[in-house]
C-alpha positions as CSV (number, residue, x, y, z in Angstrom):
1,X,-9.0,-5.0,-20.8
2,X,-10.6,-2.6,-18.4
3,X,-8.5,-0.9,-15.8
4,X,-10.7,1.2,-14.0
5,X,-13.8,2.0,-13.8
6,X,-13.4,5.6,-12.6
7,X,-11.4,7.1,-15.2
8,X,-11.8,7.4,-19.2
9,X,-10.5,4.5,-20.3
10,X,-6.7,4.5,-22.2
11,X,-4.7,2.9,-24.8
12,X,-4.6,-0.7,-23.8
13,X,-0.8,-0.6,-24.5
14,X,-0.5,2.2,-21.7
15,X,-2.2,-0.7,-18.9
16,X,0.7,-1.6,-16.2
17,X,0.7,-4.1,-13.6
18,X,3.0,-3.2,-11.2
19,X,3.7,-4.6,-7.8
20,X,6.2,-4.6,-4.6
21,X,6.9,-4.9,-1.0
22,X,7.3,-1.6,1.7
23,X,9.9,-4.3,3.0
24,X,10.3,-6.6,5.9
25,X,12.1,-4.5,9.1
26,X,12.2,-1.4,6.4
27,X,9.0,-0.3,6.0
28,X,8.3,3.7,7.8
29,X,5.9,2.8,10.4
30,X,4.4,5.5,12.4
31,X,2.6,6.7,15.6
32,X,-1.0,7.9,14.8
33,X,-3.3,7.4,17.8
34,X,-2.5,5.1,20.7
35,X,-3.7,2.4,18.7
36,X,-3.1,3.1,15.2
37,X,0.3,3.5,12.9
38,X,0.3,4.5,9.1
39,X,3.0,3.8,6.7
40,X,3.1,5.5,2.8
41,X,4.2,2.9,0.4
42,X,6.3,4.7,-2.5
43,X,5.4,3.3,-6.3
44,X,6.7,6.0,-7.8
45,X,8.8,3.4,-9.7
46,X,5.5,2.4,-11.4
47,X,5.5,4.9,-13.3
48,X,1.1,5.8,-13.2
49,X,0.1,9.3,-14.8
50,X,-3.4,8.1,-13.6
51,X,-4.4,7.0,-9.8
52,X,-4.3,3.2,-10.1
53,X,-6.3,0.7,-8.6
54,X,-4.4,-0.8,-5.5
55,X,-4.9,-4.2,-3.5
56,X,-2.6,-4.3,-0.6
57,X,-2.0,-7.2,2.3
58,X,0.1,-7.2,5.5
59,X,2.9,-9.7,6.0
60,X,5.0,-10.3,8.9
61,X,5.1,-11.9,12.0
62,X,2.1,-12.6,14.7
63,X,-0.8,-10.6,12.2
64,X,-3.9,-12.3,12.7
65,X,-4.8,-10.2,15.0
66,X,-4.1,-7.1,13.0
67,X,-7.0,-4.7,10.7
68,X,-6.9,-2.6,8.0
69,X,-4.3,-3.8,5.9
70,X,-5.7,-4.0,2.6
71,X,-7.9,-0.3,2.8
72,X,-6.0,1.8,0.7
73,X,-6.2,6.1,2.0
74,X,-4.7,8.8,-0.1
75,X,-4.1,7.0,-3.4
76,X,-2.1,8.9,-6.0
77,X,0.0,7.9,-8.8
78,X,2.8,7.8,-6.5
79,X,2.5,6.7,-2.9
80,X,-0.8,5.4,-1.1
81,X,-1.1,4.8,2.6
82,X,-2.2,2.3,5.1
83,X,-3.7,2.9,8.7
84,X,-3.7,-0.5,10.5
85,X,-5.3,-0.9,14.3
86,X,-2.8,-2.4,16.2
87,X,-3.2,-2.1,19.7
88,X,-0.4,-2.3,21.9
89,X,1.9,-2.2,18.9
90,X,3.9,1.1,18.4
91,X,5.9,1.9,15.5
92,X,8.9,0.5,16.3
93,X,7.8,-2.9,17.3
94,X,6.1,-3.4,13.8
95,X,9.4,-3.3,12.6
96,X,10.7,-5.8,14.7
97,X,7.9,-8.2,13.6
98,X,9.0,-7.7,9.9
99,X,5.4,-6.0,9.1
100,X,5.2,-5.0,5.7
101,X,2.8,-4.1,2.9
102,X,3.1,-6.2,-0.7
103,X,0.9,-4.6,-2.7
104,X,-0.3,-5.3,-6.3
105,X,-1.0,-2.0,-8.6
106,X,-2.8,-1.1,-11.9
107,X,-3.2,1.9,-14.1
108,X,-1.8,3.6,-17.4
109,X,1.7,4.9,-17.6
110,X,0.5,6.6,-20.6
């Protein structure tokens, strides 16, 4: 089993798949740029003492029109972030269209 490429690899028992959801009308949505919001997505539950490798996906209401979803920013063992273009969407109205990010994880929790 190989779990990244990027880092020495581990103990095969120490490979975790972890995954979850920001949650629908709970995720942190915020203002970046008049057409951009960014949430942080917690998996500090996971458990990682290495970065692991993320694959995210936006779900909610009226998306298709929606980008960036599954680029993952500022990775670390605990939280990673997503930047989505979504003109004419604020914040608060993501929210209100149940956007949230499921997101599948996996590194070494030891």
């Amino acid at each position: 089993m190989v779990v990244s490429g990027e880092e020495d690899l581990r103990e095969e028992r120490c490979a975790k798949v972890c995954a979850g959801t920001s949650g629908r009308g709970a995720t942190n949505w915020v203002d970046f740029s008049d057409d951009y919001i960014k949430t942080d997505v917690d998996i500090s539950k996971c458990g990682f003492v290495t970065i692991p490798t993320v694959t995210s996906s936006l779900e909610g209401k009226y998306i298709s029109h929606i980008t960036g979803s599954s680029e993952i920013s500022r990775a670390t063992t605990s939280t990673f972030r997503i930047y989505l273009l979504a003109p004419h969407h604020r914040g608060g109205g993501a929210n209100d269209r149940d956007w949230n990010v499921e997101w599948i994880a996996v590194g070494y929790t030891c």
